[in-house]
C-alpha positions as CSV (number, residue, x, y, z in Angstrom):
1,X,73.7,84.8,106.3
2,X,70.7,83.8,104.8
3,X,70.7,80.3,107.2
4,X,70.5,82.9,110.4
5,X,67.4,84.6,109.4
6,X,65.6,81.8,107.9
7,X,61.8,82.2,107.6
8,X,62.6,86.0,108.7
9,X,63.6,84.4,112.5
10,X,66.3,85.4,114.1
11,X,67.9,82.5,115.7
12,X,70.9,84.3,117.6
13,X,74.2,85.4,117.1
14,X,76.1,82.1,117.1
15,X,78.5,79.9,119.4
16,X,81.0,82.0,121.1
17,X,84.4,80.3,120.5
18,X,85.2,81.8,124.5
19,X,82.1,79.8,125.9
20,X,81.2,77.0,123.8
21,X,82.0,75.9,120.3
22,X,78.9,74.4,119.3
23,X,76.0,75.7,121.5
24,X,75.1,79.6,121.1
25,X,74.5,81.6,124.2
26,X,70.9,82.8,125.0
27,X,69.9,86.0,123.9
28,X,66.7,87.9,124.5
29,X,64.9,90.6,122.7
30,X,62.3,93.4,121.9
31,X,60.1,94.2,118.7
32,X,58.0,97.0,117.6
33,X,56.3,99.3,114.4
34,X,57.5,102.5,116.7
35,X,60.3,104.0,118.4
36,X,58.4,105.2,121.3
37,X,57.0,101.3,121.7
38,X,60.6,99.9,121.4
39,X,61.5,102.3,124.3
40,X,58.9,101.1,126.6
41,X,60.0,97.4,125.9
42,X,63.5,98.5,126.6
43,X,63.0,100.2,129.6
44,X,60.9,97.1,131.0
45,X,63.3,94.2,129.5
46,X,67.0,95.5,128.6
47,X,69.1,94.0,131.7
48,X,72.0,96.3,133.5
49,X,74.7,93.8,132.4
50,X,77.5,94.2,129.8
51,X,77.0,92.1,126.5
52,X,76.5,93.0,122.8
53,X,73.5,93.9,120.4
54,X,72.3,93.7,117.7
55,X,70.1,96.0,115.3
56,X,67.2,93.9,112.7
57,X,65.4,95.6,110.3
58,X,61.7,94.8,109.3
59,X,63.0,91.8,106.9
60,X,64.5,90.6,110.2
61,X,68.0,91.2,108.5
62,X,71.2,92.2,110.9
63,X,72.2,95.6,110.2
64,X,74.7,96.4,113.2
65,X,76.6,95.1,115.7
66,X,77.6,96.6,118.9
67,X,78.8,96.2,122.3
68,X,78.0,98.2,125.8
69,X,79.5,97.9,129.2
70,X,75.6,98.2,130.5
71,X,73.2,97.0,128.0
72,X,70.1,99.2,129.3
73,X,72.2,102.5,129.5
74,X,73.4,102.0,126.0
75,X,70.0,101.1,124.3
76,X,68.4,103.5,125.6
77,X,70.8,106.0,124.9
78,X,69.7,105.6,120.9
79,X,66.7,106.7,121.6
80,X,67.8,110.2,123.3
81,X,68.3,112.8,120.6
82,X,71.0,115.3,122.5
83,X,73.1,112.1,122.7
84,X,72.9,110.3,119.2
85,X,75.3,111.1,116.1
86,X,73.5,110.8,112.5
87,X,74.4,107.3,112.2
88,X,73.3,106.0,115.1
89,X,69.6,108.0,113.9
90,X,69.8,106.2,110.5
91,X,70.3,103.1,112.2
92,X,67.3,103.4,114.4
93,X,65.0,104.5,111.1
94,X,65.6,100.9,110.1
95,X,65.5,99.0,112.9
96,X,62.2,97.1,114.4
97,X,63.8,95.0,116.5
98,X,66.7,94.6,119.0
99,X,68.0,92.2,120.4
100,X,70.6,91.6,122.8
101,X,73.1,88.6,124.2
102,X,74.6,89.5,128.2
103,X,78.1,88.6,128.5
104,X,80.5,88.0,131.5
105,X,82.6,91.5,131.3
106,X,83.1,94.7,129.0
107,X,86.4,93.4,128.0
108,X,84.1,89.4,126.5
109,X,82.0,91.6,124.9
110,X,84.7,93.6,123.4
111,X,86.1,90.4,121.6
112,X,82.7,88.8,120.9
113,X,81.7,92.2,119.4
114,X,84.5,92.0,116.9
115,X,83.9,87.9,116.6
116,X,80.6,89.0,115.1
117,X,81.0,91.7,112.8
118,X,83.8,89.3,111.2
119,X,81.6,86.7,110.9
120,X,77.7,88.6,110.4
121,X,79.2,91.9,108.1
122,X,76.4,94.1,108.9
123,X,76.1,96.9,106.8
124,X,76.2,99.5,109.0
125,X,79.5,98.3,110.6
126,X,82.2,100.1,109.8
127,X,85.7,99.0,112.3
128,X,86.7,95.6,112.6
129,X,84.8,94.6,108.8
130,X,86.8,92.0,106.9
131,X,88.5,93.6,103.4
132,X,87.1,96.9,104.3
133,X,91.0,98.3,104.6
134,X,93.2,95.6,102.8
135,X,95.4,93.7,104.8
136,X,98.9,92.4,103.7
137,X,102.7,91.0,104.9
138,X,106.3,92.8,104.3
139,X,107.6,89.8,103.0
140,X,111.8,90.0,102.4
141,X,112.6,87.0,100.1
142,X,112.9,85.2,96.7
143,X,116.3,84.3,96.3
144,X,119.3,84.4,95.2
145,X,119.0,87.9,95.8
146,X,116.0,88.5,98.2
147,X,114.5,91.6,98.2
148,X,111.3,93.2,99.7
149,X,108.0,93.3,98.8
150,X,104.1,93.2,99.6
151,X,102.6,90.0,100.0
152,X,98.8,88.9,101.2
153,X,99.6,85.4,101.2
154,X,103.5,84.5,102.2
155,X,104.6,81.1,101.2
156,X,106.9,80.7,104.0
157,X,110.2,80.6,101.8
158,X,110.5,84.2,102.8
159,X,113.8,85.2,104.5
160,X,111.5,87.1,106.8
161,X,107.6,88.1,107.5
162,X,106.3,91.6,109.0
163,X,102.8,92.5,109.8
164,X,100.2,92.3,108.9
165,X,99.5,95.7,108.4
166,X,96.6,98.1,107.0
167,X,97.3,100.4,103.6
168,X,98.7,98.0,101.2
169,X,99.0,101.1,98.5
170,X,101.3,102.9,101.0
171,X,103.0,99.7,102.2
172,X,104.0,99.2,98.7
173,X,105.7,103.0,98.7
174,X,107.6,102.1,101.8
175,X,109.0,98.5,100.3
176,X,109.6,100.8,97.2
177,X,112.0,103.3,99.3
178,X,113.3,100.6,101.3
179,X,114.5,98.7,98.4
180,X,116.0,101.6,97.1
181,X,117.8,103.2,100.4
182,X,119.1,99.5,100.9
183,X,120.4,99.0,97.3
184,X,118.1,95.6,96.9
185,X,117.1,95.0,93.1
186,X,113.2,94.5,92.9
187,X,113.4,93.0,89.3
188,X,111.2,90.5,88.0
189,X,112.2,86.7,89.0
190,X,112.7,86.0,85.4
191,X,116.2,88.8,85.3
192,X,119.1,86.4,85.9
193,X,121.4,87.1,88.8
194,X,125.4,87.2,87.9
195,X,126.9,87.9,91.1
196,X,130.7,89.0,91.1
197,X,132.0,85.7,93.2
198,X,130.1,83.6,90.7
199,X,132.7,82.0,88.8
200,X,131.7,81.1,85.1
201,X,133.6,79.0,82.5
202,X,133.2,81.6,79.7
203,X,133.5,85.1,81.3
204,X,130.9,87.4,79.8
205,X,130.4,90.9,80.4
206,X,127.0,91.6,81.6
207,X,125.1,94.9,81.6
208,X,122.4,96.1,84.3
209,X,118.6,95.1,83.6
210,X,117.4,98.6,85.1
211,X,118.7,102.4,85.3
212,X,118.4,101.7,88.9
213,X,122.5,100.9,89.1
214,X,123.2,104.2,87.7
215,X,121.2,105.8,89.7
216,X,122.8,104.4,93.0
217,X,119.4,102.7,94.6
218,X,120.7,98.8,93.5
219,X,123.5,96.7,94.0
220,X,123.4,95.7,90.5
221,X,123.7,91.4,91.8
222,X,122.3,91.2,87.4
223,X,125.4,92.2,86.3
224,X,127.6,90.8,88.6
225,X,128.7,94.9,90.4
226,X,128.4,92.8,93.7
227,X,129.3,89.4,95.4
228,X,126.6,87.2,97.0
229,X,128.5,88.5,100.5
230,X,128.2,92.0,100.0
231,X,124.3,92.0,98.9
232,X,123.9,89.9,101.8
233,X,125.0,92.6,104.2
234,X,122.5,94.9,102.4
235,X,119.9,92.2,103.3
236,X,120.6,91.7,106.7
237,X,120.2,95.1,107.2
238,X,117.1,95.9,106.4
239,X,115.7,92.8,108.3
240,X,117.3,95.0,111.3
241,X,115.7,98.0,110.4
242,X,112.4,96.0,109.7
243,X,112.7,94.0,113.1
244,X,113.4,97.3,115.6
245,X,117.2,96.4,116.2
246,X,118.6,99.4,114.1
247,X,117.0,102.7,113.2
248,X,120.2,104.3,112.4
249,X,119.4,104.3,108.5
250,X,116.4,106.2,109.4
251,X,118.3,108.7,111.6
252,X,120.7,109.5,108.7
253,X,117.5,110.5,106.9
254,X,116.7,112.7,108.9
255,X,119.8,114.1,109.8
256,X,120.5,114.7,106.2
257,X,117.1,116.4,105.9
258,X,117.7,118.9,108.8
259,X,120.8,119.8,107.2
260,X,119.3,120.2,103.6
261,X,116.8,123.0,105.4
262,X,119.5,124.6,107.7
263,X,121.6,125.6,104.1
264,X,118.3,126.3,102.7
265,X,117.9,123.8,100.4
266,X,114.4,123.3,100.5
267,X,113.6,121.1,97.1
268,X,116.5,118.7,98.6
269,X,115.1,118.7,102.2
270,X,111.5,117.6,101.1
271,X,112.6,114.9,98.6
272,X,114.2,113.7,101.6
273,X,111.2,114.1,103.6
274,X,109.3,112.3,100.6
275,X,111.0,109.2,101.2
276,X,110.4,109.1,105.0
277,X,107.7,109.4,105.0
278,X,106.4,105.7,103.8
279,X,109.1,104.6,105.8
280,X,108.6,106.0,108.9
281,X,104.8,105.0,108.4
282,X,105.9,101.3,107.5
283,X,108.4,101.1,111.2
284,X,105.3,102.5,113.6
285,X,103.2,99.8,112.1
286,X,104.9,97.1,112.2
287,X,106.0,98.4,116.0
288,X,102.3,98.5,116.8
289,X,101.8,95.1,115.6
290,X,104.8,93.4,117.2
291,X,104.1,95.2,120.5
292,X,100.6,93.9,120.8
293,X,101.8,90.4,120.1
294,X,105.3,90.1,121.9
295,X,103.8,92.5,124.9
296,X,100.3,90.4,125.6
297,X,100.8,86.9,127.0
298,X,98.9,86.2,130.1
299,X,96.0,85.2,132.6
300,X,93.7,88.2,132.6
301,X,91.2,87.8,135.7
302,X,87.8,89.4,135.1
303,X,84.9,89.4,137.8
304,X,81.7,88.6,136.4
305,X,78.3,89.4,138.1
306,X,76.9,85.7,136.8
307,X,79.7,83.7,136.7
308,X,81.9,84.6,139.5
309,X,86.0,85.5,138.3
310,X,87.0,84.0,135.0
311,X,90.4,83.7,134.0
312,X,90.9,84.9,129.9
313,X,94.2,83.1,128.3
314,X,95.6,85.3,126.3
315,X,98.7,84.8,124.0
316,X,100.6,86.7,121.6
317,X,97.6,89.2,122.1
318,X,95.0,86.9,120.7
319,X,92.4,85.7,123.5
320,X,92.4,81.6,123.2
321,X,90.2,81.0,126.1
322,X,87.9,82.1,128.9
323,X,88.2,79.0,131.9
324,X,86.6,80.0,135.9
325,X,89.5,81.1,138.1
326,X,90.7,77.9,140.3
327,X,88.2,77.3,143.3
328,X,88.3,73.7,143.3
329,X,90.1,70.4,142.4
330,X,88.4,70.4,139.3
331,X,88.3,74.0,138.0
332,X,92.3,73.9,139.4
333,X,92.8,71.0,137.5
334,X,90.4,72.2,134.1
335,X,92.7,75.5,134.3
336,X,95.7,74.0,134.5
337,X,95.2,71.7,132.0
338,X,94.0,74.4,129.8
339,X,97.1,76.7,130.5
340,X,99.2,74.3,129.7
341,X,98.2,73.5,126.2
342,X,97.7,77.3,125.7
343,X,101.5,78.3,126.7
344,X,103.6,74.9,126.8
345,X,101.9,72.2,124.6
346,X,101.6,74.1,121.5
347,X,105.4,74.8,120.2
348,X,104.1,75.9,116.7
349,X,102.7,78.9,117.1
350,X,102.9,80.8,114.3
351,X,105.3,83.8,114.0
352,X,102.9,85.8,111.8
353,X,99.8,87.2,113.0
354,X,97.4,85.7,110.2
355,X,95.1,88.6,108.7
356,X,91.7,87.3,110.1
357,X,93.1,87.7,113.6
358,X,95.1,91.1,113.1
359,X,92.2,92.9,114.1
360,X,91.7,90.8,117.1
361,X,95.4,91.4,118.7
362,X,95.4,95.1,118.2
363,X,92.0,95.2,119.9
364,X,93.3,93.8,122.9
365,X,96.2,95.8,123.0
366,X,94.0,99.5,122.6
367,X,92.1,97.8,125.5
368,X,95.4,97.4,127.9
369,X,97.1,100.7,125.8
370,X,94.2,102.3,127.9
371,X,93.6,100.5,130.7
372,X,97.3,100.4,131.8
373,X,96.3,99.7,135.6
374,X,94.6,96.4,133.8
375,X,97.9,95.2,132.6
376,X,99.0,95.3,136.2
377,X,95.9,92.7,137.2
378,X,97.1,89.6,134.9
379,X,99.3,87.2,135.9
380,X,101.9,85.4,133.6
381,X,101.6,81.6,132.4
382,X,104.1,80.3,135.2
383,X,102.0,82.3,137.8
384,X,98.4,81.4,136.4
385,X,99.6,77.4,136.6
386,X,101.3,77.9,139.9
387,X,98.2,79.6,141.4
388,X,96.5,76.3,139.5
389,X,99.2,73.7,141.7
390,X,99.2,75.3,145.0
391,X,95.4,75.1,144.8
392,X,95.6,71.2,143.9
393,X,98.4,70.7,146.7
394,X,96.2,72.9,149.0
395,X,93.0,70.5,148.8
396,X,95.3,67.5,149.1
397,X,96.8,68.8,152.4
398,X,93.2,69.6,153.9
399,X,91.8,66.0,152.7
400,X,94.8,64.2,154.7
């Protein structure tokens, strides 16, 4: 941070990954001692266009980050009493001067506003800071008998990977009553595994590492009270339950705790409930995050002011790309080109959503959660590079 604001300059907020990769966009600004000075200069300067901001205090440091769908109305708005929160007032104590980078739409300076705080951490920022809420995988794994547990760094031996979510303390709960409801042992690597099929020259009677065989939450694949087969059942399972496909072990829950409180049984109802809980919380997370990256996979047209309609690539709810909708031979053929390595060229994508982007997909999907009309304006890969084709074919057919 210290390279940005050398010699107490501010030298912008940095390349934007959607425009250019190297050069940063131009920005403008206003600086003054007072609030009623900084006013003036907005009122005279700030443009009516969407874009982001940025706060700088006296040392010329970045303190906060923040984006506006009209870059006058929003400024200004900090300086109106009736319509500021306490924060926003503390903010504006510290700030001297403001500055201010236009963008092409709400929805580009929606991403680059998160791109920023990532990268800048201002202090005042609170959503979208890196490690302010720890991030980590359900991981299901580590043979011979895989079970689950929380992971911020998977290896990729893992059976299976879910997230990433948000809580790790309460993700660690649900693995906890998911390992348990399952019967999957969540020993140490170093307890030996003596499953029942395994045949061994000398048989020897093994005994149970933990109470947890006695107690009816493990399998017991230590002391050889299963076969391989049988604990694999158990693990397919709760890869099921995990993935969407069965939520029956979560009904029976449920069921059982109705009954518990229908016979009155209240101590027995809310251990039940206990145990849901996590587990419930653990399923609507993961949904969240699958559904904003199996749900978001398109050509998103947006119609800037400047720059005409621009077409934003977006796959597995991360946006890769900003290119100008097809006009001509060579934006058709530049947008083609750049859909195709987006959705066809690129067979590796990764299952997982990697932490530093987590933040990213779930943005876009709160943007299309409430702009569902939105949803209905993007076009999918085939029809984005067929729109690209017809338009080639189209100038072909006029030049002959």
């Amino acid at each position: 941070m210290s390279g940005l604001f050398a010699n107490a300059r501010f030298a912008g907020f940095g390349p934007d990954p959607l425009r250019s990769a190297v050069e940063s966009p131009p920005f403008d600004h206003v600086a003054a001692g007072k609030r009623g000075e900084l006013r003036k200069l907005l009122r005279k300067m700030c443009p009516r266009l969407p874009g982001v901001y940025g706060m700088l205090d006296c040392r010329g440091r970045l303190i906060y980050v923040g984006k506006a769908k009209v870059l006058r109305h929003r400024l200004l708005n900090y300086f109106l009493k009736g319509s500021r929160n306490e924060k926003a007032g503390r903010i504006l104590t510290h700030t001297q001067t403001i500055v201010w980078e236009p963008g092409a739409c709400e929805f580009a300076a929606l991403v680059r506003e998160l791109e920023l705080i990532r990268r800048w951490r201002p202090r005042y920022n609170v959503q979208g800071m890196p490690d302010r809420e720890r991030q980590a995988y359900v991981c299901l794994g580590r043979r011979p008998a895989p079970y689950l547990f929380v992971s911020r760094e998977p290896t990729g031996k893992e059976v299976a990977c879910f997230g990433p979510i948000k809580g790790v303390r309460i993700a660690r709960e649900a693995v906890r009553r998911l390992n348990d409801l399952f019967k999957l042992r969540d020993c140490a690597q170093t307890q030996a595994m003596h499953f029942a099929d395994q045949r061994e020259l000398f048989p020897i009677l093994h005994t149970a590492g933990c109470l947890r065989y006695e107690l009816n939450t493990c399998l017991g694949p230590c002391a050889g009270f299963t076969s391989r087969s049988g604990y694999g059942r158990h693990v397919r399972a709760v890869r099921a339950f995990l993935e969407g496909r069965d939520r029956a072990p979560l009904t029976k829950l449920e069921s059982e705790m109705t009954a518990a409180a229908e016979r009155f049984d209240y101590e027995a109802a809310a251990s039940i409930r206990d145990r849901i809980q996590p587990i419930r919380w653990l399923r609507e997370r993961l949904g969240w995050v699958d559904e904003a990256r199996d749900r978001h996979s398109c050509v998103y047209p947006q119609v800037s002011e400047a720059l005409g309609t621009l077409w934003y690539v977006i796959r597995r709810g991360r946006v890769c790309a900003a290119v100008p909708a097809p006009t001509d031979p060579t934006s058709a053929r530049f947008a083609a080109d750049i859909l195709r390595r987006i959705f066809v060229e690129e067979k590796n994508w990764p299952n997982l959503v990697p932490l530093q982007q987590v933040d990213h997909v779930l943005l876009v999907a709160a943007w299309f959660r409430r702009r569902a009309d939105e949803l209905q304006k993007a076009l999918t890969p085939a029809q984005g590079i067929a729109l690209c084709t017809a338009s080639l074919e189209g100038t072909l057919v006029r030049s002959t």
